[in-house]
SEMI-687112 format. One record per atom (N, C-alpha, C): residue number from 0; residue in one letter; chain; atom name; y negated, z negated, x. Coordinates in nm, 3 decimals. Each point is the difference from the previous one (the first is absolute). Layout:
! residues N
NUM  A  A  CA  Y  Z  X;
...
***
This chain:
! residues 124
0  X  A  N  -5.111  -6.361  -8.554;
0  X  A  CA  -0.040  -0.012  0.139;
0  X  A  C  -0.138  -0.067  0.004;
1  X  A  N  -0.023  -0.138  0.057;
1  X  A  CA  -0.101  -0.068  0.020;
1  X  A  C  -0.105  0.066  0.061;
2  X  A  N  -0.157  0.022  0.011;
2  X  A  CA  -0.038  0.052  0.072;
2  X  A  C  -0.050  -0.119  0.102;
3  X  A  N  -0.006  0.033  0.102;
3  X  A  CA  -0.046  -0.077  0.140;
3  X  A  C  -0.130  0.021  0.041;
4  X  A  N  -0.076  -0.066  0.054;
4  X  A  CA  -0.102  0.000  0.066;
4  X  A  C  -0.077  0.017  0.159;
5  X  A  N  -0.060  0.010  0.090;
5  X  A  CA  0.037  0.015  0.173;
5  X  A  C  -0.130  -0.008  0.006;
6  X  A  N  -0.035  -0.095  0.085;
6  X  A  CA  -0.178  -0.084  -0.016;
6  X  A  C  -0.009  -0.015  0.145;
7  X  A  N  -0.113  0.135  0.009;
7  X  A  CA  -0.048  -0.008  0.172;
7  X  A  C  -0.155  -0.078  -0.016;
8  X  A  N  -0.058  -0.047  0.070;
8  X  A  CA  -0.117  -0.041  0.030;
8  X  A  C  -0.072  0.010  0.141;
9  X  A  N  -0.103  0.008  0.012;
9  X  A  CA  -0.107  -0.019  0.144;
9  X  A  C  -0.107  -0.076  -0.035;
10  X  A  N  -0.052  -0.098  0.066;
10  X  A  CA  -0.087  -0.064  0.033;
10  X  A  C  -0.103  0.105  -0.006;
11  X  A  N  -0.005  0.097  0.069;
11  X  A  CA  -0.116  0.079  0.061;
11  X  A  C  0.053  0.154  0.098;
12  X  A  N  -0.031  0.069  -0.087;
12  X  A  CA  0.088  0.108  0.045;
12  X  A  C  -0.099  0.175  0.027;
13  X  A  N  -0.004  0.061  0.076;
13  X  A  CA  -0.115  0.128  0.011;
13  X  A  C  0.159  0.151  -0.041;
14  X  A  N  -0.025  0.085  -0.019;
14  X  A  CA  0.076  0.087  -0.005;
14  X  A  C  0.058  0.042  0.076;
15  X  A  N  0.159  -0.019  -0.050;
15  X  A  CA  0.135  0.025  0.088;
15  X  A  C  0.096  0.070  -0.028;
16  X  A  N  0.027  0.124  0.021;
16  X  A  CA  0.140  0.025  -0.011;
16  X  A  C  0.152  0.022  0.110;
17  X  A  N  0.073  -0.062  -0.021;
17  X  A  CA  0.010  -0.067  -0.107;
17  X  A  C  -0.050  -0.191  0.009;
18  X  A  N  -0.002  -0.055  -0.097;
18  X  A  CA  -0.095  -0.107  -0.017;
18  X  A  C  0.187  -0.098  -0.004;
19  X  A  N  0.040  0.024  -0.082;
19  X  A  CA  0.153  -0.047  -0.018;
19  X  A  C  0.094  0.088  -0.013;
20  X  A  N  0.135  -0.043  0.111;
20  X  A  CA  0.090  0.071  -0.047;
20  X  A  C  0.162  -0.041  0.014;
21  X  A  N  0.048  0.003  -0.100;
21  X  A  CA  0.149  -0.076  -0.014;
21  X  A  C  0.104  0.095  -0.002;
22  X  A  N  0.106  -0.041  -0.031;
22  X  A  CA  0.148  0.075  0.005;
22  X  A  C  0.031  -0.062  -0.118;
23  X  A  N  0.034  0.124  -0.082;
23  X  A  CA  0.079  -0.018  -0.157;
23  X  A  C  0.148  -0.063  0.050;
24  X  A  N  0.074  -0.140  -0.043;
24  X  A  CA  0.096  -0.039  0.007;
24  X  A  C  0.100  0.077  -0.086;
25  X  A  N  -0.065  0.025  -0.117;
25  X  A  CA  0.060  0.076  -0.132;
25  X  A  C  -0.097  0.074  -0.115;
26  X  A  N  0.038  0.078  -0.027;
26  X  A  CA  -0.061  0.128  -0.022;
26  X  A  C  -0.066  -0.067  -0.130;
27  X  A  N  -0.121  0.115  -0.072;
27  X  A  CA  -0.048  -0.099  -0.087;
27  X  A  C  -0.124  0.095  -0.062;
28  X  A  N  -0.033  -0.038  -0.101;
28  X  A  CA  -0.109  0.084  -0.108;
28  X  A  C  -0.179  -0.062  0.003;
29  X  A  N  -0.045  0.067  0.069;
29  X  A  CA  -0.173  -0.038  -0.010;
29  X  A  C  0.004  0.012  -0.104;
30  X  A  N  -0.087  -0.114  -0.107;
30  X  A  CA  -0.043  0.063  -0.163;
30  X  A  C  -0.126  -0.050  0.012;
31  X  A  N  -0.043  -0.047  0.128;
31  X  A  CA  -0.197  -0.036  -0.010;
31  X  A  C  -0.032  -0.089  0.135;
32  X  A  N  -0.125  0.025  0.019;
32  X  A  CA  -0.069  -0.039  0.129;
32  X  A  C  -0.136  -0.109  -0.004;
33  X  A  N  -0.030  -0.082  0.006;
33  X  A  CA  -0.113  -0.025  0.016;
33  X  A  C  -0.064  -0.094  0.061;
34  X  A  N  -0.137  0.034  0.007;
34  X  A  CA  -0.082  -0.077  0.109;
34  X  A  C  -0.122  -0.049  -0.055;
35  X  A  N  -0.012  -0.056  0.110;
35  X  A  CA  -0.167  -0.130  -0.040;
35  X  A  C  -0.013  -0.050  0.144;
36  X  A  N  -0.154  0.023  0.015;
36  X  A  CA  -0.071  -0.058  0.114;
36  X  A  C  -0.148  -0.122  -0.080;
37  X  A  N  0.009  -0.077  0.091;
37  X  A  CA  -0.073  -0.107  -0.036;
37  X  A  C  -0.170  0.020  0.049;
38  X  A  N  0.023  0.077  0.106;
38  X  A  CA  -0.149  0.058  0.079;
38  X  A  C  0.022  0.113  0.038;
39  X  A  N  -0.082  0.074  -0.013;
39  X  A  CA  -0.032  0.110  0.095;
39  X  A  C  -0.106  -0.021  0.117;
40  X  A  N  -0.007  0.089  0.130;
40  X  A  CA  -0.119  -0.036  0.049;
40  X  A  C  -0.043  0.117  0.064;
41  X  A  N  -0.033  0.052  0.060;
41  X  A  CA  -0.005  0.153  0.078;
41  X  A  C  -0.092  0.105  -0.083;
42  X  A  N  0.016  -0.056  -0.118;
42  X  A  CA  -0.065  0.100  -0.122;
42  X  A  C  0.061  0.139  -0.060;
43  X  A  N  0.154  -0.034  0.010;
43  X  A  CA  0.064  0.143  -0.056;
43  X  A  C  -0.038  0.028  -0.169;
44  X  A  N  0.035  0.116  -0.007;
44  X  A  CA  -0.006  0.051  -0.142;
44  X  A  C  0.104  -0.069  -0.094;
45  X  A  N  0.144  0.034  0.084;
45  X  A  CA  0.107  -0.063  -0.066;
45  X  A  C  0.139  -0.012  0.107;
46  X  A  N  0.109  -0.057  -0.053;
46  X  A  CA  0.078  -0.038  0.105;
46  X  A  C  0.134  0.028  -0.072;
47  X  A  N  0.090  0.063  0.060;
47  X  A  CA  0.121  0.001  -0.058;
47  X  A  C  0.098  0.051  0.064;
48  X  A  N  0.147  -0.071  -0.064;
48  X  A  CA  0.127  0.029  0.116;
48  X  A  C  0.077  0.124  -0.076;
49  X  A  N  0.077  0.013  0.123;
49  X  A  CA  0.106  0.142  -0.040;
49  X  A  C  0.154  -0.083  0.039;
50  X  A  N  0.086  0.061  -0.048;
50  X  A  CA  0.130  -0.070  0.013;
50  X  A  C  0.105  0.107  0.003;
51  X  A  N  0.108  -0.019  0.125;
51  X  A  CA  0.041  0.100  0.101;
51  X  A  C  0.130  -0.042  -0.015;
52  X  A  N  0.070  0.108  -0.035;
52  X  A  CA  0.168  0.025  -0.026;
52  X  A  C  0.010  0.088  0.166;
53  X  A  N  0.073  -0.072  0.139;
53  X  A  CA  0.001  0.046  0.119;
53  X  A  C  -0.066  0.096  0.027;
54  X  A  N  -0.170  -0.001  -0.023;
54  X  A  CA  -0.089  0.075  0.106;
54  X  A  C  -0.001  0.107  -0.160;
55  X  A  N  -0.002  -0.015  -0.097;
55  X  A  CA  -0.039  0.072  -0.105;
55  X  A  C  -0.024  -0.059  -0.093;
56  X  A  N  -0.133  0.070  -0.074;
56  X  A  CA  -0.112  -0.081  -0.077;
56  X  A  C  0.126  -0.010  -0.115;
57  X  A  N  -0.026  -0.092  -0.113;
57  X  A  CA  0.121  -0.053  -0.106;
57  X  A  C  -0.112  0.096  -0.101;
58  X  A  N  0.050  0.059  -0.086;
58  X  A  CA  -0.062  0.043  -0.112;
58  X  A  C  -0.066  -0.103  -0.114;
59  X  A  N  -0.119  0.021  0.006;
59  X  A  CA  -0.073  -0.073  -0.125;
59  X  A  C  -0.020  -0.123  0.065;
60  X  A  N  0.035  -0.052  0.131;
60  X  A  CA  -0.012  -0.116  0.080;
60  X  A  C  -0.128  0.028  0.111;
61  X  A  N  -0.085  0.088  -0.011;
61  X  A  CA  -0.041  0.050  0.109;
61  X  A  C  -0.210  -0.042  -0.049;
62  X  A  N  -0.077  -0.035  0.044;
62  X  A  CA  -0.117  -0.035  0.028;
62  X  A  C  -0.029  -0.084  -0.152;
63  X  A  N  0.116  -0.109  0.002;
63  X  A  CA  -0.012  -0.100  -0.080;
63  X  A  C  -0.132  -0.049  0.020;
64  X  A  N  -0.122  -0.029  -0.079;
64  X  A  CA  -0.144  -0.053  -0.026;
64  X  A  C  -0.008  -0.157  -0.007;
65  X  A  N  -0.045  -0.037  0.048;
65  X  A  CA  -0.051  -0.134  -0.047;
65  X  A  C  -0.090  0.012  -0.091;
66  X  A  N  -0.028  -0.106  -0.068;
66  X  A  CA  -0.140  -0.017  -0.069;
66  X  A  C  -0.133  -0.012  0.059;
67  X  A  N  -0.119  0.063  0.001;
67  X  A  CA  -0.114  -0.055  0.030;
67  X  A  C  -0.040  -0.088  -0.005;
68  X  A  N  0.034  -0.068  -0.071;
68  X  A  CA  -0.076  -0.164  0.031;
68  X  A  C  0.140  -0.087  0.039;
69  X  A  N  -0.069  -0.041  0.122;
69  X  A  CA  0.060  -0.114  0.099;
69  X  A  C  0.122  -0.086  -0.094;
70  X  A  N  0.060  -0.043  0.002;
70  X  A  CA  0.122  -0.128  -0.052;
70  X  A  C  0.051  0.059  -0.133;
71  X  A  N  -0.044  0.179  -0.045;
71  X  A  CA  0.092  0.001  -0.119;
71  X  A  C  0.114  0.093  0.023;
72  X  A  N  0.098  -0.018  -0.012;
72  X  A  CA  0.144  0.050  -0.001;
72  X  A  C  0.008  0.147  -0.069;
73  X  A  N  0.057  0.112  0.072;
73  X  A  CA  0.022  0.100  -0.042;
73  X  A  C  0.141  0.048  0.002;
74  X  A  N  0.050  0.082  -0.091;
74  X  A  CA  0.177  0.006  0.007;
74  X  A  C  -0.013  0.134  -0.055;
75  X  A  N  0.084  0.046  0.054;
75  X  A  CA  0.067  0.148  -0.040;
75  X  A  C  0.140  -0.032  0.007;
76  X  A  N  0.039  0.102  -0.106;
76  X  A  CA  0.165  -0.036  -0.075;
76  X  A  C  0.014  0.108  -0.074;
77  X  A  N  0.163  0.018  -0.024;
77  X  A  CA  0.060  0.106  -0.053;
77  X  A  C  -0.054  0.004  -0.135;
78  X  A  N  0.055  0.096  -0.107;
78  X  A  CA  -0.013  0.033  -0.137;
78  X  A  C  0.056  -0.187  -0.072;
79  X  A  N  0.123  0.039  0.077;
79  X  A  CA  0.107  -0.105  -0.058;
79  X  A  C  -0.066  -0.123  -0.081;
80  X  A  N  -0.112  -0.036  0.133;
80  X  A  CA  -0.063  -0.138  0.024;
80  X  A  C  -0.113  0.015  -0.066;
81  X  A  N  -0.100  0.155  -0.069;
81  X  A  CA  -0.097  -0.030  -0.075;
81  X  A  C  -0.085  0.091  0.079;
82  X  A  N  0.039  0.048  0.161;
82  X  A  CA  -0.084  0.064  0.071;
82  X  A  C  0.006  0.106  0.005;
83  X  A  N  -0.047  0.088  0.133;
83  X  A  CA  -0.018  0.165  -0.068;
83  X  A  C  0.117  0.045  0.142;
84  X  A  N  0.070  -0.051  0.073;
84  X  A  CA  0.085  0.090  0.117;
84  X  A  C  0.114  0.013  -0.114;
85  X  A  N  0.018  0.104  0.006;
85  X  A  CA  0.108  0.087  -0.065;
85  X  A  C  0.147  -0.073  0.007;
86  X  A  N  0.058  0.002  0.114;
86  X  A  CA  0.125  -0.073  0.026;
86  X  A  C  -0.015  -0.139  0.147;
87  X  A  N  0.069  -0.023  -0.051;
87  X  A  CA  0.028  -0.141  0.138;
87  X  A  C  0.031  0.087  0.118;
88  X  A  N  -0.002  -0.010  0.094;
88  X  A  CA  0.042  0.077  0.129;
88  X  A  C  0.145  -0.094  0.061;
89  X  A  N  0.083  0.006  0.051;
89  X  A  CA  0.127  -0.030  0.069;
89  X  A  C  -0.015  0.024  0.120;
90  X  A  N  0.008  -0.107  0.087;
90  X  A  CA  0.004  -0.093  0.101;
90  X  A  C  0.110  0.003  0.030;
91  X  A  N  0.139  0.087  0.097;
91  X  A  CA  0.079  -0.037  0.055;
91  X  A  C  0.035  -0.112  0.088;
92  X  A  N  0.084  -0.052  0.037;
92  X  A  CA  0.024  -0.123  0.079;
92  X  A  C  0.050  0.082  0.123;
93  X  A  N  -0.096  -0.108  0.106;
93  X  A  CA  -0.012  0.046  0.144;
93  X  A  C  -0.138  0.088  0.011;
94  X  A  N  -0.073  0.034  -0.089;
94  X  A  CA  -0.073  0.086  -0.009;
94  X  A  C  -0.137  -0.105  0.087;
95  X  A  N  -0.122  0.058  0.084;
95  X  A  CA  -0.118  -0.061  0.027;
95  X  A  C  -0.030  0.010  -0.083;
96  X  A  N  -0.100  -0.116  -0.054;
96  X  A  CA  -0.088  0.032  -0.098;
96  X  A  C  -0.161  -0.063  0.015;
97  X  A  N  -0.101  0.084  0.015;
97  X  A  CA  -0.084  -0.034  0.064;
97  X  A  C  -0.165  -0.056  -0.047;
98  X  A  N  -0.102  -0.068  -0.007;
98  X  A  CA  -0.107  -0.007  -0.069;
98  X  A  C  -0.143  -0.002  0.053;
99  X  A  N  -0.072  0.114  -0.017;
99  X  A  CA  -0.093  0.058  0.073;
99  X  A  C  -0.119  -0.056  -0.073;
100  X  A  N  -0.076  -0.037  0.072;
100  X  A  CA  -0.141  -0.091  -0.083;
100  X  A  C  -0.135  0.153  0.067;
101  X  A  N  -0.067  0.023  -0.110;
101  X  A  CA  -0.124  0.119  0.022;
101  X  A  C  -0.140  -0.065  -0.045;
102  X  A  N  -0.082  0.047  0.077;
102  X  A  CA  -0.106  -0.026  -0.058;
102  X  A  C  -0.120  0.167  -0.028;
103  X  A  N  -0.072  -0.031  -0.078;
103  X  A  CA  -0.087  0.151  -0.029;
103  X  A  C  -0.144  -0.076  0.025;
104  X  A  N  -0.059  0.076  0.066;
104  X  A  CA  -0.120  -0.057  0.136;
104  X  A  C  -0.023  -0.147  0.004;
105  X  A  N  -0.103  0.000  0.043;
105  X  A  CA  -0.049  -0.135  0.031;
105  X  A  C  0.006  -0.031  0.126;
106  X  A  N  -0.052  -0.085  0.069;
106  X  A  CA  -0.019  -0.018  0.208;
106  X  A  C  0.109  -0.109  0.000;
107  X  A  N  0.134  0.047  0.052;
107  X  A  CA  0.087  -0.134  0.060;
107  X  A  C  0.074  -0.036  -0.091;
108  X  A  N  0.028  0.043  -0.128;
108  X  A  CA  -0.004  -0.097  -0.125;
108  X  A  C  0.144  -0.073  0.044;
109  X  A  N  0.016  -0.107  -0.111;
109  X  A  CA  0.075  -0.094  0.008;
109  X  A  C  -0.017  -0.065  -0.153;
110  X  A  N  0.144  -0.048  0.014;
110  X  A  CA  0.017  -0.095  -0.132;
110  X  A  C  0.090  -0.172  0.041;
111  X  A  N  -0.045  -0.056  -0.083;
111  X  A  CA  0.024  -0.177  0.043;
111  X  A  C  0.081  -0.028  -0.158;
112  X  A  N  0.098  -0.115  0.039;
112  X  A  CA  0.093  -0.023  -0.067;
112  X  A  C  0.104  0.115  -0.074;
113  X  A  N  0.053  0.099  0.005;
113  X  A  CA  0.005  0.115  -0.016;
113  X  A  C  0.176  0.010  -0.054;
114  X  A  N  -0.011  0.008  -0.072;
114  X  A  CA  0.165  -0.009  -0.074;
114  X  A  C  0.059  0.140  -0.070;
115  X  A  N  0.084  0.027  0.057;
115  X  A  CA  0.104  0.132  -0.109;
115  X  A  C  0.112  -0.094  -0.015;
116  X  A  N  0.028  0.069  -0.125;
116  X  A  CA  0.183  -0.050  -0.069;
116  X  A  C  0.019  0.170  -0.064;
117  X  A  N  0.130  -0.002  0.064;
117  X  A  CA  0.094  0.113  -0.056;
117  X  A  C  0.103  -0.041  -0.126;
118  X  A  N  -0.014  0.072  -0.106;
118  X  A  CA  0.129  -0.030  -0.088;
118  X  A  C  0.036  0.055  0.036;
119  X  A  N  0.209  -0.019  -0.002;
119  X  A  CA  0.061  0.092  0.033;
119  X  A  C  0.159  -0.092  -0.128;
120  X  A  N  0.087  0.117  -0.006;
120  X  A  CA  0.118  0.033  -0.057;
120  X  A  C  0.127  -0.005  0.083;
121  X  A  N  0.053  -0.138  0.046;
121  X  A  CA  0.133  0.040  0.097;
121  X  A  C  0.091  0.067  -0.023;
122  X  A  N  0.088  0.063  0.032;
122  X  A  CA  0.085  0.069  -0.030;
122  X  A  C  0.140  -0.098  0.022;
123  X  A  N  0.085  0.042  -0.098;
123  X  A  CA  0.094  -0.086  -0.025;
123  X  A  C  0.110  -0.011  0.100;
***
């Protein structure tokens, strides 16, 4: 089973939930999340998304981190893949699935050029 990729982006985005949210066509295995912002501005501590199986936090998917410094890429991922979430989580089809962007203080904050990609596992 190939794994797939799902590449959201914002120009310029302040904290939203939900920030994105789609409909599973077909059901499917999170095995990693990650994000990268190019700027910060507002002056948060740190910024990070949670990822929502219909209005419930996904296990081990939940206050995914960015990196502190601006343009470097942070990923969280299963054992499988080298990372520390225990199992992939399953994504039914038809299911919402939702992506909540946080920030921890800072006045207003915001992030510019701002990219998540989900791996995920289709189901056959």
């Amino acid at each position: 089973m190939p794994y797939q990729i799902l590449s959201f982006t914002a120009d310029s985005q302040a904290a939203q939930a939900p920030w994105v949210e789609f409909q599973a066509l077909k059901g499917f295995y999170l095995v990693g999340a990650q994000i990268c912002a190019q700027t910060f501005t507002g002056a948060p501590t740190s910024v990070n998304i949670d990822v929502n199986d219909d209005g419930a936090a996904i296990a081990g998917f939940t206050a995914v981190p960015s990196e502190a410094t601006a343009g470097t890429p942070a990923i969280t991922k299963t054992t499988g893949l080298g990372g520390s979430v225990a199992l992939p989580a399953h994504v039914d089809a038809d299911s919402i699935v939702a992506i909540d962007i946080n920030f921890v203080a800072g006045t207003a904050p915001t992030v510019t050029d701002f990219c998540v990609l989900l791996y995920i596992l289709v189901d056959e």
